[in-house]
C-alpha positions in Angstrom: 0.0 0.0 0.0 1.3 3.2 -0.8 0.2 6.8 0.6 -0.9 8.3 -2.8 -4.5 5.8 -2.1 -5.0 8.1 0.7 -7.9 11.6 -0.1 -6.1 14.7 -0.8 -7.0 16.3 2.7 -5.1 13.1 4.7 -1.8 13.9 2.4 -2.6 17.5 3.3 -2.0 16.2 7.3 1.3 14.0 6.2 3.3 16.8 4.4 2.5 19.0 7.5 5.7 16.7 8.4 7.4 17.4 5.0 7.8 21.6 6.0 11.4 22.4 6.8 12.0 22.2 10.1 15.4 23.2 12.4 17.3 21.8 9.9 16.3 24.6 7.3 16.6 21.8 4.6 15.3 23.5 1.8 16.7 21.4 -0.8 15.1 18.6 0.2 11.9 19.8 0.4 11.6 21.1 -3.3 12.1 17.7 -3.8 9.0 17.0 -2.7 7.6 19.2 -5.4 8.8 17.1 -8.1 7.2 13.3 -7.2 3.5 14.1 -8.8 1.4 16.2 -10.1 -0.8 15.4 -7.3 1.7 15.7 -4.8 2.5 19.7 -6.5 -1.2 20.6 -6.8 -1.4 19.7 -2.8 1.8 21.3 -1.9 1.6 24.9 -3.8 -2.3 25.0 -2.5 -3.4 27.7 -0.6 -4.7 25.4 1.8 -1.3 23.9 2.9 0.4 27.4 2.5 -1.8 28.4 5.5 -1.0 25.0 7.4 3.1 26.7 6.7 2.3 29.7 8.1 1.0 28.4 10.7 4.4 26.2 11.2 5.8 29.0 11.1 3.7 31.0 14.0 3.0 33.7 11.6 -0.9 32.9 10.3 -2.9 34.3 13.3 -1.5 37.7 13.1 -1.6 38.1 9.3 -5.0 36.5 9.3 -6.6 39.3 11.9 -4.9 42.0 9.7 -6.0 40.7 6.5 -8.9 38.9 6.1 -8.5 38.7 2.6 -7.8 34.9 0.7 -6.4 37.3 -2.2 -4.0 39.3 0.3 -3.1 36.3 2.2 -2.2 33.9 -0.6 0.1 36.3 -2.0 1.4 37.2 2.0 1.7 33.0 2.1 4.0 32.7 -1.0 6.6 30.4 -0.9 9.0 32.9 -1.7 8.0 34.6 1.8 7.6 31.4 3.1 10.8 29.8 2.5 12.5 33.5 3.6 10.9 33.2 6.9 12.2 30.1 7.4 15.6 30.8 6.6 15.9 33.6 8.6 14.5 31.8 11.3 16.6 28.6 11.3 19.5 30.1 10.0 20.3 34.0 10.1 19.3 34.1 14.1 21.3 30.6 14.6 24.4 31.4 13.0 27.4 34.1 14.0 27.6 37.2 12.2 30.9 36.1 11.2 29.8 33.2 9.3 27.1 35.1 7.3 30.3 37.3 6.1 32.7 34.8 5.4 30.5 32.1 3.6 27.3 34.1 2.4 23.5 34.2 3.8 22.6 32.1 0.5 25.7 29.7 0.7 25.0 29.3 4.2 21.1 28.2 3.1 22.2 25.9 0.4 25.2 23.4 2.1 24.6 20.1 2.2 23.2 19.2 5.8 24.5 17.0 7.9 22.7 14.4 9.7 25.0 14.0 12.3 23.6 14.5 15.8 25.8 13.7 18.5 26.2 16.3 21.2 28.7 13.5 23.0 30.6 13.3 20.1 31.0 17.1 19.1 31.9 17.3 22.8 34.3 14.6 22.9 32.4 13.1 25.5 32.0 9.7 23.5 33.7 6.7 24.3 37.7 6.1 23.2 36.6 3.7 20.7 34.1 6.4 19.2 37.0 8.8 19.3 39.6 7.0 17.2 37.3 5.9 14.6 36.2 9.9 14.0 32.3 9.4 15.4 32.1 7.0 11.8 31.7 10.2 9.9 32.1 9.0 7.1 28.5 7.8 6.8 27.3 11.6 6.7 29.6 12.3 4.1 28.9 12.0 0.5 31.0 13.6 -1.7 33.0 16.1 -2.2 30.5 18.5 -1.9 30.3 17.7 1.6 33.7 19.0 2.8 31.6 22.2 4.4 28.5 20.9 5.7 25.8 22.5 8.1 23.9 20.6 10.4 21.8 21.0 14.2 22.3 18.4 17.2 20.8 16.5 19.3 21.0 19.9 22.0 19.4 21.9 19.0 23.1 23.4 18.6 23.7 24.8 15.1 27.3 23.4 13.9 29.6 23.4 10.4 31.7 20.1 9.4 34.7 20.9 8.3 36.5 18.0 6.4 39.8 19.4 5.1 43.2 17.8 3.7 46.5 18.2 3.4 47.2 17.7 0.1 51.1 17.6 0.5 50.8 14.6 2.9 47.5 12.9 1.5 45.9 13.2 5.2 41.9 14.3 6.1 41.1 16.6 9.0 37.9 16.7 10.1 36.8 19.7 12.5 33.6 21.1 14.3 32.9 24.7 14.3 29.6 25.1 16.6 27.7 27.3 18.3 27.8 27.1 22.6 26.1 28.4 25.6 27.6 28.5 28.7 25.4 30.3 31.7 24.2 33.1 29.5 27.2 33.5 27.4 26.4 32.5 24.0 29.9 32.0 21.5 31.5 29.8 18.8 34.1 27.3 19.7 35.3 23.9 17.9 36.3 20.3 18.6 38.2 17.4 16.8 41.0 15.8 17.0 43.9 16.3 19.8 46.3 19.0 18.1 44.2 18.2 14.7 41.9 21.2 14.7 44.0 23.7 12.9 40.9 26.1 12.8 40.4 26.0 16.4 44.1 25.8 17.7 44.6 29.3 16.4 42.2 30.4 18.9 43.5 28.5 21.7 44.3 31.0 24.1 46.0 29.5 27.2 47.2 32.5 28.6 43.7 33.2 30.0 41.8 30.7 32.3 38.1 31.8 31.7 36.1 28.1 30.4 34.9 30.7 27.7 37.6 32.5 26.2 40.3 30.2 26.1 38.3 28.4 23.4 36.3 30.8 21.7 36.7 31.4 17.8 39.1 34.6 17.4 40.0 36.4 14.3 42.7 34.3 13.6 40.6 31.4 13.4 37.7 33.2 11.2 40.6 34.2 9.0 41.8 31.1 8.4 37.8 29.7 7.8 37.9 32.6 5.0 41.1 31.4 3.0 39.6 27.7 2.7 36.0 28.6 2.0 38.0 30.7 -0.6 40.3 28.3 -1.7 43.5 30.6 -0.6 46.4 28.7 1.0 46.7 27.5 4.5 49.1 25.9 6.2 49.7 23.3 9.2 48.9 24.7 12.9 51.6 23.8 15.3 52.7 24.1 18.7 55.5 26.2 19.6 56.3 25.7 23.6 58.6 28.7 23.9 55.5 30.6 23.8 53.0 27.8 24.8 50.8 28.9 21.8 49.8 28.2 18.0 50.6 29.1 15.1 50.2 28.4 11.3 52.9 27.1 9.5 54.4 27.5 6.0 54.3 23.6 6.2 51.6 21.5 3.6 48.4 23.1 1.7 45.5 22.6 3.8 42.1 22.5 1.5 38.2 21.7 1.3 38.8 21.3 -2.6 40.1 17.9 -3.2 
């Protein structure tokens, strides 16, 4: 038995599920769009565009102002729709910083990640989990996943970074994510020991607050910028005379392999 036996108004009710949720996955739901005729007629109805809206929080308001079907259909467009959703899922989620350096649109349109292991991302996981890198390698794809975007299981907006030296043949993989601590809110990473050469840069040891010494810095955001842009990068690496980190001239760290 499949679901397309089913009236049009119990189809209505099971693509209520189908409307991008957390994950803003916009891509897959214009998939959606492109099973049946059927399926499209349902899906660009006014009928379900109200059932979005109200998803969304929105239809209550917009209905007392306008109680209009002509004003609201247009108000209910998927172009407002789908701009809602974005801005709600990811211009409020993500830091300022990543909406310069990889675009509002970009941002919208990587490939998500299904990945949703707070203990993981933590490094809370067991050894076992931790030396064979959380099996990430089911989440990943193709090459087009190297930057990926994705929300865990604490509703905490993160970016996969999979990057490689290409002078030694060796992946990195890398977690930028977002944090809250009491009611401080900031951007900090996790990966491997000494393997997170975004992160590392912003290792600041000199300061003893849980926050700081692991919040992104500039140094970090700069070296985001040069891979998203394909510019070189180099190894991160210790240097105990000044118990710090620094990049290297050493290998040609990419996302474009």
């Amino acid at each position: 038995m499949t679901i397309n036996i089913l009236p049009n108004e119990l189809l209505e009710k099971i693509f209520i599920y189908f409307i991008p949720g957390i994950e803003c996955d916009i891509r897959e739901f214009r998939k959606y769009f492109f099973i049946s005729q059927r399926w499209t007629s349902i899906l660009i109805s006014f009928s379900f565009r109200c059932k979005y809206a109200k998803n969304l929080g929105i239809y209550k308001f917009f209905k007392k102002k306008y109680d209009s079907a002509f004003i609201l259909s247009s108000l209910f467009s998927y172009e407002n729709l789908i701009s809602i959703t974005c801005y709600n899922e990811i211009f409020m989620r993500f830091s300022p910083e990543f909406l310069d350096i990889i675009g509002y649109d970009n941002l919208i349109n990587l490939p998500i990640c299904k990945f949703k292991s707070s203990k993981c991302i933590n490094n809370m996981c067991s050894h076992r989990c931790y030396k064979n890198n959380h099996v990430l390698g089911r989440y990943v794809y193709d090459r087009e996943s190297n930057l990926m975007r994705g929300i865990d299981d604490l509703n905490r907006a993160y970016l996969l970074f999979i990057y490689k030296d290409i002078v030694q043949d060796k992946l990195y993989y890398e977690f930028i994510y977002h944090e809250t601590l009491g009611n401080e809110k900031f951007v900090t990473y996790s990966g491997k020991l000494n393997n997170t050469f975004i992160g590392m840069l912003s290792d600041n040891r000199l300061f003893t607050d849980p926050i700081f010494n692991r919040e992104l810095q500039l140094r970090s955001y700069n070296y985001i910028k040069r891979l998203v842009n394909n510019e070189h990068c180099g190894i991160v690496k210790y240097a105990p005379e000044s118990d710090n980190f620094y990049e290297s001239s050493e290998g040609d760290i990419t996302l474009y392999y």
